[in-house]
N, C-alpha and C positions, 0 to 999 in steps of 0.2 A: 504494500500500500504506500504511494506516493507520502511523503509528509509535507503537510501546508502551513503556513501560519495560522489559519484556524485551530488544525490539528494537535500542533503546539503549543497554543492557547486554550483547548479545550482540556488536554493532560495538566497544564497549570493549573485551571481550577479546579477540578477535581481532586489536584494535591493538597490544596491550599483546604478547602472543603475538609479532606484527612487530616490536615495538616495543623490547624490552628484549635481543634476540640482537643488533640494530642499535646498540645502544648500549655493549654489551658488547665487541664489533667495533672501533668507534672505542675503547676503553680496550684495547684489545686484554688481552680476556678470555675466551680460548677454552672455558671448560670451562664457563662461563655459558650460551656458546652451546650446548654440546652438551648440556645440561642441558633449553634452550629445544626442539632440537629433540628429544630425549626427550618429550617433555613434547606436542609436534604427532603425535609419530608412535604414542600411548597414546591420546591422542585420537580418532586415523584408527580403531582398533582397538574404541574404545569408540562411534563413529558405527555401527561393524557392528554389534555386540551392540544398540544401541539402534531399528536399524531391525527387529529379531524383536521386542526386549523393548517399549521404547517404543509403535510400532506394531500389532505383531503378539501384544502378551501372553505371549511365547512368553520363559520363564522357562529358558534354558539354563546348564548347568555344565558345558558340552563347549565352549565355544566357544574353548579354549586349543588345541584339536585343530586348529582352521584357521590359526590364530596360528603354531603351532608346523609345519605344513605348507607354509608361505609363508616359513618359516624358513629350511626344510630344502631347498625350493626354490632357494633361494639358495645355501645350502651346496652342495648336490651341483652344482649347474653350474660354481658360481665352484672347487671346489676342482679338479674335473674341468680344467679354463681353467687350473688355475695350474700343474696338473701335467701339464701335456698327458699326461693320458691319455684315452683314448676314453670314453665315458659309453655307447654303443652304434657297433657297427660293421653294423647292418644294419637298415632298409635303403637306409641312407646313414653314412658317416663324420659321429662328432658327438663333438667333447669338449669338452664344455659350453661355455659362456660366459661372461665377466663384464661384458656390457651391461645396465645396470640396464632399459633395455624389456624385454628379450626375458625379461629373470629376474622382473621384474611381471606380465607376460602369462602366463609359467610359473606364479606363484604363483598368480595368479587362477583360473589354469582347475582347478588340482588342488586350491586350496581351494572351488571351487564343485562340483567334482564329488565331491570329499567329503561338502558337506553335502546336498547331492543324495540321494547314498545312507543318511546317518546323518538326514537329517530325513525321509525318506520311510517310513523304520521308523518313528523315532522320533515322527512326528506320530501314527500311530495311538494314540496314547495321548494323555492329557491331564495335568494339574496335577503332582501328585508324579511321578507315574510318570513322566511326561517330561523332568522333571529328572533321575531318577536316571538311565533312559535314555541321556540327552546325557552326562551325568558318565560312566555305564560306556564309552561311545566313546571320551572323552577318555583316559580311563586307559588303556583299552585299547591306543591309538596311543602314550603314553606308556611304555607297560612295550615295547612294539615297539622304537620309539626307544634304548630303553636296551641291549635285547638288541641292534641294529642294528651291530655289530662294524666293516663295511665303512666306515661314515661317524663312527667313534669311540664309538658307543655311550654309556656313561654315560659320560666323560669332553667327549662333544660335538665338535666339527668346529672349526677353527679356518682363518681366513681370513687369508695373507699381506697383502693389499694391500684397498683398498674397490674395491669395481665404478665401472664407468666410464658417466658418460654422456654424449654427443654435446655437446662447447663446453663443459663445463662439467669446473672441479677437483672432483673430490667428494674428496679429503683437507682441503680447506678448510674448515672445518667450517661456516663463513656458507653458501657455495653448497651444500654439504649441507641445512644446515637451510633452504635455498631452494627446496629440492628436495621435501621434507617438507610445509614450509608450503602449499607450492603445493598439494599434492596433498591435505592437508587439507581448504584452501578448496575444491577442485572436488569432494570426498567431502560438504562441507556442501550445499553447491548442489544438488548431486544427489539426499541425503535431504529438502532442502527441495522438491524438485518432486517425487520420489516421494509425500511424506507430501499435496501438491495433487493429485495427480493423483487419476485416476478408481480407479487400483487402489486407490494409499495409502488412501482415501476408502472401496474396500471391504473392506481390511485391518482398517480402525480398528472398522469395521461390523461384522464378523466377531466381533472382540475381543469387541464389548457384546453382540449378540446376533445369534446364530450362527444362530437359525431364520429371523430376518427375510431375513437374506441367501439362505438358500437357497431362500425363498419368492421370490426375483426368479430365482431363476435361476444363482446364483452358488455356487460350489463352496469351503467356506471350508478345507476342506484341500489344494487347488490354490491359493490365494492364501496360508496360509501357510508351503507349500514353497517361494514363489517367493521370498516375503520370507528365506525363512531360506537359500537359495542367495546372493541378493542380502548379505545381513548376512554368510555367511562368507567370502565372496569380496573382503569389503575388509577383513574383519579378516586374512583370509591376504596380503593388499597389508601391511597394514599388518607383517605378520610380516616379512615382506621387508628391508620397511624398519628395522626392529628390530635384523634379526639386518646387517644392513651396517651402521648405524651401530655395533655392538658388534665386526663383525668375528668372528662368534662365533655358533654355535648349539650347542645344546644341548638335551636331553631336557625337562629345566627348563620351555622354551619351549610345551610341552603336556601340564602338570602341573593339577592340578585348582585352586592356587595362583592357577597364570597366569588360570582362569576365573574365578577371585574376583576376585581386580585387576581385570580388565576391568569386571567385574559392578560393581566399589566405585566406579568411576570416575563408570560412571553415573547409581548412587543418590546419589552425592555432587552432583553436578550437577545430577540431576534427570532423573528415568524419564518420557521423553516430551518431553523438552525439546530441541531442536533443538541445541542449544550447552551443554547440558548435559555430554556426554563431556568439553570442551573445560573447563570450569570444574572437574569434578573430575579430569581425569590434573594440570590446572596445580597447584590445590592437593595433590594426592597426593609431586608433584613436589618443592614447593615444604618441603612437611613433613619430605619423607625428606629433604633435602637439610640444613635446619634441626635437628631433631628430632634423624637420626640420628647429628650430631656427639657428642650431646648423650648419647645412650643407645642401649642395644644393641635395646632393646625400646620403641622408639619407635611400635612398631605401637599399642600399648596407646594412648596419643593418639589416633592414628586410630580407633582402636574405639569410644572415646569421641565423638568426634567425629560417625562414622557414626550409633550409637546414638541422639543428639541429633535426628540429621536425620529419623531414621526414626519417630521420637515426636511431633517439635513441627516436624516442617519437609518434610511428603510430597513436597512441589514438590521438594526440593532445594535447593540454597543458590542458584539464580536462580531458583525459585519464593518465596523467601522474600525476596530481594531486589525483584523484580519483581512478589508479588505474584498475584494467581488472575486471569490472562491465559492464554489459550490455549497449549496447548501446541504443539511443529512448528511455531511461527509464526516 
């Protein structure tokens, strides 16, 4: 594989990502750490929206709906687990869990069959309409959530203890954010062979010109339902994760908000950039943490910020860094 100034800018971050929660560790500086992995598990979140957006052209304002399902996922088993009460008694005794697999496999499949049904509508439409589409589901699940009384409703669901996984401490916030990172990188990997592979290759085809594809043979509203099951199924992973490091879900988590964040993460980074989520959740990270000591309305920065990128910097800030190289690479 050729190496490009993207590519070597893409292994910086990702070191630096390893690099500064390790170093935090040795100063023994926890809240760095959980800051770092904040910052992996926005990321994870922002690799889903990027494989519709990036890929797929597919412009959504719902994707807090999977976020916030992967959440909830988490919530209802873990709280179930802590209060031994049953979650269902037929047709087996179940009350719930707090294994961080079984609560990811959980989250996975109810955010994939979410967007299953909300992109199957929803693709029949295109440009505006599909956004407002995606956003009315989102909202839709959101005012759900808030009515949801059994699991806290607008007040949100709170978690005693974090979920367990196999050998490892997850109160420690290093092997937490080990837990994170890992899963980051194998969420990168996997949009990097998607985006090679034969489908990604018809996805991308799709995007520019949607008759050519269908003159081979290829169905471009089956390749970008698969993408967008694909893209909410790790944003709902990533929810998972969200709501165990916070301990905590809440309605919040699939607000139309949460679909901007995600969205900002990876215009800030770079729409179509492989490691683009990852360069903007760091920076978004890094601002609020900075920024917000500082003022209440440190958004306004960020505004700024974005606005620039979106005028003098289409790539992103590792398009501008790296330059008019390929993107997915």
């Amino acid at each position: 594989m050729m190496v490009t100034r993207e590519s070597l800018l893409n292994w910086a971050m990702i070191a630096a990502l390893l690099l500064v929660p390790l170093a935090a560790w040795s100063l023994d500086e926890p809240f760095i750490i959980t800051l770092a992995t904040k910052a992996a598990i926005l990321a994870l979140a922002g690799v889903g929206l990027n494989i519709a957006l990036g890929l797929g052209g597919l412009i959504s304002l719902g994707h807090a709906a999977f976020f916030g399902i992967g959440g909830y996922a988490m919530g209802i088993l873990a709280a179930h687990a802590q209060n031994y009460e049953p979650l269902f008694e037929w047709p087996f005794l179940f009350e719930g869990s707090n294994q961080m697999p079984l609560i990811w496999l959980t989250a996975v499949v109810f955010s994939a069959l979410a967007a299953l049904v909300i992109g199957a509508l929803s693709l029949r439409t295109s440009g505006v309409y599909f956004i407002m589409i995606t956003l009315a589901f989102g909202q839709m699940l959101y005012y759900f959530a808030i009515s949801w009384s059994a699991y806290g409703g607008e007040d949100g669901l709170s978690i005693w203890v974090r979920n367990e996984f196999p050998g490892l401490n997850t109160l420690d916030p290093i092997q937490f954010f080990a837990i994170a990172y890992v899963i980051l990188c194998g969420a990168l990997f996997f949009a990097a062979r998607l985006a090679r592979s034969p489908f990604g290759l018809a996805l991308a085809a799709a995007r520019q010109n949607e008759d050519r594809v269908e003159a081979v043979g290829l169905t471009p509203f089956t390749l970008r339902l698969t993408a967008f099951v694909i893209s909410g199924a790790i944003t709902g992973l990533a929810g998972a994760l969200f709501a165990d490091l916070n301990r905590f879900v809440s309605p919040t988590m699939l607000s139309w908000h949460t679909s901007g964040e995600i969205m900002i993460f990876v215009i800030l980074g770079g729409v179509g950039r492989l490691y683009g989520p990852v360069a903007g959740a760091a920076l978004y990270i890094v601002l609020e943490h900075l920024l917000g000591g500082i003022s209440d309305y440190w958004q306004i920065f960020l505004g700024v910020l974005l606005l620039l990128i979106v005028l003098f910097a289409r790539g992103g800030l590792i398009g501008a860094i790296a330059g008019r190289e390929k993107a997915h690479g």
